[in-house]
NUTOR-551352 format. One record per residue: x, z, y of N, C-alpha, C in turn; residue number from 1; residue in three letters. Coordinates in pm, whole numbers, always signed. Last residue first. Example, Ala and Ser with C-alpha at 12.3 -4.5 7.8 and 13.67 -1.06 7.14 Angstrom:
[atom [+1285, +708, -225], [+1367, +714, -106], [+1290, +787, +3], 2, "SER"],
[atom [+1319, +780, -569], [+1230, +780, -450], [+1320, +780, -330], 1, "ALA"],
//
This chain:
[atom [-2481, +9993, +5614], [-2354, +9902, +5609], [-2340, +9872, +5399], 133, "UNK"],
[atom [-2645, +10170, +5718], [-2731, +10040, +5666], [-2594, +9966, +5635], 132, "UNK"],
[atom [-2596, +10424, +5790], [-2599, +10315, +5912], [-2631, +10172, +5824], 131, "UNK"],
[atom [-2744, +10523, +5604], [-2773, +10543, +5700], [-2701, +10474, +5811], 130, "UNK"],
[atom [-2487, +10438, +5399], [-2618, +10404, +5375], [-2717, +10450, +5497], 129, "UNK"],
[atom [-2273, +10601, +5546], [-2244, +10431, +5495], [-2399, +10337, +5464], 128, "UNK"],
[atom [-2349, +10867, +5463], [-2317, +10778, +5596], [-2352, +10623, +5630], 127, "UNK"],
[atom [-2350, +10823, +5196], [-2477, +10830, +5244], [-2462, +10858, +5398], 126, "UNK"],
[atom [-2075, +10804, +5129], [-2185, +10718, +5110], [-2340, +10739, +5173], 125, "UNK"],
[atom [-1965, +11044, +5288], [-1973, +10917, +5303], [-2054, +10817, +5250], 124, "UNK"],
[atom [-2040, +11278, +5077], [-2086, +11193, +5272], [-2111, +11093, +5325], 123, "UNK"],
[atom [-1955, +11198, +4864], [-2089, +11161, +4874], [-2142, +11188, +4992], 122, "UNK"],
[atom [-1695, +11227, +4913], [-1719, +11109, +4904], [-1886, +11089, +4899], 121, "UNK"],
[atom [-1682, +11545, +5025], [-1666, +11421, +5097], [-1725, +11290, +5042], 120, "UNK"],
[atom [-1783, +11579, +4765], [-1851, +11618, +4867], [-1778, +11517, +4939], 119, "UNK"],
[atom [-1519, +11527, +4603], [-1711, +11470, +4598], [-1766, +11561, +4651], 118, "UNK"],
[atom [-1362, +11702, +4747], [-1346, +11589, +4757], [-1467, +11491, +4691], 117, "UNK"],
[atom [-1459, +11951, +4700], [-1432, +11933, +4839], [-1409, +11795, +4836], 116, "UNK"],
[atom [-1461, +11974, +4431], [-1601, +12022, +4470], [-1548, +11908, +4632], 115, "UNK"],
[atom [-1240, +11969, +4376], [-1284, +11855, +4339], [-1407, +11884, +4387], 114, "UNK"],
[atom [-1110, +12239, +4479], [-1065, +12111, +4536], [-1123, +11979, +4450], 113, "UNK"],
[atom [-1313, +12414, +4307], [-1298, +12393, +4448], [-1260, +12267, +4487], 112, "UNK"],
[atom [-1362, +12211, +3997], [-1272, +12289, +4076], [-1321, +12324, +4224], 111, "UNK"],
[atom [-1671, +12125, +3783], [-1537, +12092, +3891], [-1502, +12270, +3986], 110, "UNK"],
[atom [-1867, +12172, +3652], [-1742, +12154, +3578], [-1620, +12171, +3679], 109, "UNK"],
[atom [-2104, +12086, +3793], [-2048, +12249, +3729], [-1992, +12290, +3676], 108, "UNK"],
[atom [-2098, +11824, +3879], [-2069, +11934, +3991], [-2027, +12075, +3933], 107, "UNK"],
[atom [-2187, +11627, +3752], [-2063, +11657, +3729], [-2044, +11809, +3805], 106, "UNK"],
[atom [-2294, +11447, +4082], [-2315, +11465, +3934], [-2116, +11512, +3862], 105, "UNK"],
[atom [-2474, +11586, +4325], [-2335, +11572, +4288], [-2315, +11536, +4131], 104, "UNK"],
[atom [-2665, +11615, +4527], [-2731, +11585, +4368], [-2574, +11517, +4337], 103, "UNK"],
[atom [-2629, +11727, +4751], [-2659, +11600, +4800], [-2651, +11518, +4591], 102, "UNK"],
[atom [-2700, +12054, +4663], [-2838, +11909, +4785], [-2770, +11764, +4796], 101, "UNK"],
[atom [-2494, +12090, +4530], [-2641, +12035, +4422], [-2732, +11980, +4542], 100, "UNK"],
[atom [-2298, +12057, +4730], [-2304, +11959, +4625], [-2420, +11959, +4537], 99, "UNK"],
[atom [-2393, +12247, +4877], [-2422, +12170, +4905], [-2417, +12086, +4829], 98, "UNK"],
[atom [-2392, +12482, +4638], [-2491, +12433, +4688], [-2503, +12320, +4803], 97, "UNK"],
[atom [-2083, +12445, +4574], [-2191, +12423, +4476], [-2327, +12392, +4529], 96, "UNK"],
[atom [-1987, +12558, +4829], [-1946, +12460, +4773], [-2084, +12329, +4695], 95, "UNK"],
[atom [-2092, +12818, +4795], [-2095, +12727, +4871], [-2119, +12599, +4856], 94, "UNK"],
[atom [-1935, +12905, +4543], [-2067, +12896, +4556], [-2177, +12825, +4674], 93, "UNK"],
[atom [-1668, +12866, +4694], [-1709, +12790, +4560], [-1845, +12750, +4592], 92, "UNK"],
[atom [-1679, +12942, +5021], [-1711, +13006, +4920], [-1688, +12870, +4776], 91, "UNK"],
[atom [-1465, +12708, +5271], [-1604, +12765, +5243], [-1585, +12810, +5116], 90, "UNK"],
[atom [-1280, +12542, +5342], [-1225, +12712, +5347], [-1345, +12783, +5308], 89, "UNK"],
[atom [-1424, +12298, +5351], [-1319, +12322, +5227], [-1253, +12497, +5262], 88, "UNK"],
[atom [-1612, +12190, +5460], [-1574, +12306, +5528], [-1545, +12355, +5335], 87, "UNK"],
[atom [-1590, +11847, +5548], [-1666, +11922, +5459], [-1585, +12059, +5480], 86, "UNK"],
[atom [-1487, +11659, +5727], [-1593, +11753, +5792], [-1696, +11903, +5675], 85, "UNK"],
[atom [-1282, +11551, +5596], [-1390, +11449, +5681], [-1517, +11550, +5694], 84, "UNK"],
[atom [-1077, +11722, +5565], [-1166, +11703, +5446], [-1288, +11615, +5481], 83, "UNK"],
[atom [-708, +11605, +5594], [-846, +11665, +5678], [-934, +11643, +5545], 82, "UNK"],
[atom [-396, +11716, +5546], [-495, +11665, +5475], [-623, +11743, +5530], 81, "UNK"],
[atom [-167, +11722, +5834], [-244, +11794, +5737], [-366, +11722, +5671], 80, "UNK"],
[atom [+17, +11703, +6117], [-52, +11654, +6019], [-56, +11715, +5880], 79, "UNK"],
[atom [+151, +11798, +6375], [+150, +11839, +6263], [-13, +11752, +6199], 78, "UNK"],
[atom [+147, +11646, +6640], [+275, +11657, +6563], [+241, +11730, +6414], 77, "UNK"],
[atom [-82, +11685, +6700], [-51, +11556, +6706], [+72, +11591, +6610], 76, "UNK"],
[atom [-273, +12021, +6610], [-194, +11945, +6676], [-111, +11791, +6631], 75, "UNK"],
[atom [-385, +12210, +6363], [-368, +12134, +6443], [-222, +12053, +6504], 74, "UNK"],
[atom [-468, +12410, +6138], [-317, +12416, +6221], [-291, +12306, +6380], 73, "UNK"],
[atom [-709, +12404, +6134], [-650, +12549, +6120], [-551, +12567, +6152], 72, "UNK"],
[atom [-774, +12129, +6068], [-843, +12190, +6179], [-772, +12357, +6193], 71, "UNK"],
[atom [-617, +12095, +5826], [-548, +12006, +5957], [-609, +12146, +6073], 70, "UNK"],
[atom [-718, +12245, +5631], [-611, +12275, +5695], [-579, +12193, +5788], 69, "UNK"],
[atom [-1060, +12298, +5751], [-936, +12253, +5709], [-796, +12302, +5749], 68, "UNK"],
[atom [-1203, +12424, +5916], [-1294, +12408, +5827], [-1206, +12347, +5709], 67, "UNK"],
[atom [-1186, +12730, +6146], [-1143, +12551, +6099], [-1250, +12573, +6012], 66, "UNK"],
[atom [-1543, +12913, +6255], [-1383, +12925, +6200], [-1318, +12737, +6155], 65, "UNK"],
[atom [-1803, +13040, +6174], [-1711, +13021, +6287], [-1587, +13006, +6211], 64, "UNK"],
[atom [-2045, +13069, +5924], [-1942, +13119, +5992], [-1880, +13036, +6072], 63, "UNK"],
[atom [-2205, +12888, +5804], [-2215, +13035, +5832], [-2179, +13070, +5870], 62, "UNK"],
[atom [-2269, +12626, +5989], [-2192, +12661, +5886], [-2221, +12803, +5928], 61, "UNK"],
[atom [-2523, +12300, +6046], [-2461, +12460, +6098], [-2334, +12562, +5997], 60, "UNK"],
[atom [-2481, +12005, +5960], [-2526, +12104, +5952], [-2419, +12242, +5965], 59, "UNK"],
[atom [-2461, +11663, +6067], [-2382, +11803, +6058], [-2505, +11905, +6077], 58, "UNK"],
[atom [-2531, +11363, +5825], [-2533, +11460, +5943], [-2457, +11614, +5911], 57, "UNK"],
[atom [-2538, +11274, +5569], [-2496, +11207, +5692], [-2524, +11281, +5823], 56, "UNK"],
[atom [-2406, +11533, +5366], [-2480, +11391, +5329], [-2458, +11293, +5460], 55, "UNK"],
[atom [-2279, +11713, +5581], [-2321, +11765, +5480], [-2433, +11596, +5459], 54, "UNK"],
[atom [-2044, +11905, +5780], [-2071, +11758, +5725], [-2170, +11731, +5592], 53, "UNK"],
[atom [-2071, +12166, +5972], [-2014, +12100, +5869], [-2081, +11988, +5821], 52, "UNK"],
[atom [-1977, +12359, +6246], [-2053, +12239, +6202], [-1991, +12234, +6032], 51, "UNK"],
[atom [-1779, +12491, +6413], [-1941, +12547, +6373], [-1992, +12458, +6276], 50, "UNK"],
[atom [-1570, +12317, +6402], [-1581, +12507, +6377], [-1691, +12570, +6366], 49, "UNK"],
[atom [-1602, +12072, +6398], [-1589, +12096, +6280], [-1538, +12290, +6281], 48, "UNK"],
[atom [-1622, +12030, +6652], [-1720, +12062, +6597], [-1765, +12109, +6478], 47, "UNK"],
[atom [-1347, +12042, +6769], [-1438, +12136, +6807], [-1571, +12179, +6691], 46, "UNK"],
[atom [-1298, +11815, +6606], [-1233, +11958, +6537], [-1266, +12016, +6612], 45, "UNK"],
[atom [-1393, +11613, +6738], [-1460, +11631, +6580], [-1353, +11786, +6554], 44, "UNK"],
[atom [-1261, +11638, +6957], [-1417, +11666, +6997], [-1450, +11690, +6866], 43, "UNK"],
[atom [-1064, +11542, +6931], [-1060, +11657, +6960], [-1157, +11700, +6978], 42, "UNK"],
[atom [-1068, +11319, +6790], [-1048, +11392, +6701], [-1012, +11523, +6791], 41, "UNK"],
[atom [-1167, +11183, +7051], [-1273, +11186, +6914], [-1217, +11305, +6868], 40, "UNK"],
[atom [-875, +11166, +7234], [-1023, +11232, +7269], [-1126, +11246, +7156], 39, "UNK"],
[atom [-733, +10978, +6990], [-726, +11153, +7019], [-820, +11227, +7092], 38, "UNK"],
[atom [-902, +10757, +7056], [-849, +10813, +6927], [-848, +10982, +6947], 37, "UNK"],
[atom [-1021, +10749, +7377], [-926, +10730, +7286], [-929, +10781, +7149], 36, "UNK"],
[atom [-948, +10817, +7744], [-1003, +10757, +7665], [-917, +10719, +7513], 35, "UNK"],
[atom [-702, +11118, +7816], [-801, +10952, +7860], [-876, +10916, +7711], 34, "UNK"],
[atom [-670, +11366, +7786], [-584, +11254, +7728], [-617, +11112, +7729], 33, "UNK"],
[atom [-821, +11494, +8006], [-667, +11530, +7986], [-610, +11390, +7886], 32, "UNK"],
[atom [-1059, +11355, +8015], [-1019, +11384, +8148], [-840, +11423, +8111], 31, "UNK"],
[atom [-1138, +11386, +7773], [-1087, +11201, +7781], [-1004, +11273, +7891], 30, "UNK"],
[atom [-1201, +11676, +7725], [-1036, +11544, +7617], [-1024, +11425, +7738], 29, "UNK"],
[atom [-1375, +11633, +7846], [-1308, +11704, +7884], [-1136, +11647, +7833], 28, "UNK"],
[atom [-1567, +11474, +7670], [-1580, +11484, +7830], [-1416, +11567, +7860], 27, "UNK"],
[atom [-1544, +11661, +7419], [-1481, +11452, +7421], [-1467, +11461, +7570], 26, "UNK"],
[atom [-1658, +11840, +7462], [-1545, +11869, +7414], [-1472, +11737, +7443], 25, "UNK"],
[atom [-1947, +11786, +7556], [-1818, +11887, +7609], [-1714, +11849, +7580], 24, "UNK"],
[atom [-1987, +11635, +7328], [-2004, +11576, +7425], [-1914, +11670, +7529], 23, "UNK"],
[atom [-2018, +11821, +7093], [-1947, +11693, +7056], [-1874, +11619, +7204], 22, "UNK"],
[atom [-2182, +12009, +7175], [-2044, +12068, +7161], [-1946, +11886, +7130], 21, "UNK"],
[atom [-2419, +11863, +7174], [-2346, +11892, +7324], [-2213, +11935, +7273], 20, "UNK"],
[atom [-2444, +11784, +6900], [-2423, +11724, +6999], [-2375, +11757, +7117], 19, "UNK"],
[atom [-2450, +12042, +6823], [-2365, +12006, +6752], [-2326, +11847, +6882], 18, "UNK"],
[atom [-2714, +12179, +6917], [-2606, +12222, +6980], [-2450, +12166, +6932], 17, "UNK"],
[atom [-2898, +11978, +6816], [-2842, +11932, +6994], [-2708, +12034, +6987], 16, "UNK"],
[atom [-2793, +11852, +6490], [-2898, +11948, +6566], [-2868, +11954, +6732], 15, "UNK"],
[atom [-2803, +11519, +6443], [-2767, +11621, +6355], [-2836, +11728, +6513], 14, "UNK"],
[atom [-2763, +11219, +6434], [-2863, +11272, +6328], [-2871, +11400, +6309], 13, "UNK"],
[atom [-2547, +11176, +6604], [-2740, +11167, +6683], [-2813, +11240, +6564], 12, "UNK"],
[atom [-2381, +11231, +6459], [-2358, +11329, +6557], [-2519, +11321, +6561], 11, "UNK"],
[atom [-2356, +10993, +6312], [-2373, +11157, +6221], [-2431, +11248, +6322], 10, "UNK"],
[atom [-2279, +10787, +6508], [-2414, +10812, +6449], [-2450, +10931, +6356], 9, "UNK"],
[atom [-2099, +10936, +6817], [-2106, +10868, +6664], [-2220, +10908, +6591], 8, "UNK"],
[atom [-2109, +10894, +7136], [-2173, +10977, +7029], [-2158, +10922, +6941], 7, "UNK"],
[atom [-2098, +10771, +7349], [-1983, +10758, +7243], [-2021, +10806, +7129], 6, "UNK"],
[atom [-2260, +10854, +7520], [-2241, +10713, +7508], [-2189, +10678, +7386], 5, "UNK"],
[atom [-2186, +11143, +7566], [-2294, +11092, +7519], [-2324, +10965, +7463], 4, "UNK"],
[atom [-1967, +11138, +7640], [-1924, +11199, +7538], [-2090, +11151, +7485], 3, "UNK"],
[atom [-1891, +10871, +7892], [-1921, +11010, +7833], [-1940, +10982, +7706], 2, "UNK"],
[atom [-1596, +10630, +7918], [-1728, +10640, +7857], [-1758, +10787, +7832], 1, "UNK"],
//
């Protein structure tokens, strides 16, 4: 299946160059590791170097670079706590402003690493609510 077919629904909601980098990157995976699990998560840690995860789509990140420690060390054999696309190597202040766009409650009390984990969870819900589940 192309990288177009497969597209996961964050991907369609989000800007073309996040899509083609989604679609390159999967196209090319399947050709070396076939169809699969590992073709996705090599196409989501392409994207997760420009991209970041922000309510249910990916938005652009200021900078180039992982976005985690999985995405910073990689590979099958090394496993690392992923942040489901939130760009946890990002500023506090960062941090803070995506958590005040997706209206984080609590948000000016919390840590980095609690900033990074309600953020993830309020991705997800409003993933979860854009595919209507």
């Amino acid at each position: 299946m192309s990288g177009r077919e497969d597209l996961p629904s964050t991907l369609r909601r989000s800007p073309e160059k996040a899509q083609r980098t989604w679609e390159k990157t999967h196209d090319s995976a399947v050709e070396t590791y076939g169809e699969g699990e590992r073709s996705h998560r090599t196409a989501f840690a392409a994207v997760k170097h420009e991209f970041e995860k922000v309510g249910d789509h990916w938005e652009p990140k200021g900078r180039k670079g992982p976005s985690d420690q999985q995405a910073a060390g990689g590979g099958p054999e090394r496993r690392a706590p992923t942040a489901g696309g939130v760009d946890a190597n990002a500023t506090k202040d960062h941090l803070m402003s995506v958590a005040r766009k997706l209206d984080v409650p609590g948000r000016s009390s919390m840590t980095k690493p609690e900033l990074v984990k309600a953020i993830e969870k309020a991705n997800d819900r409003a993933t979860r609510k854009a595919r209507g589940d």
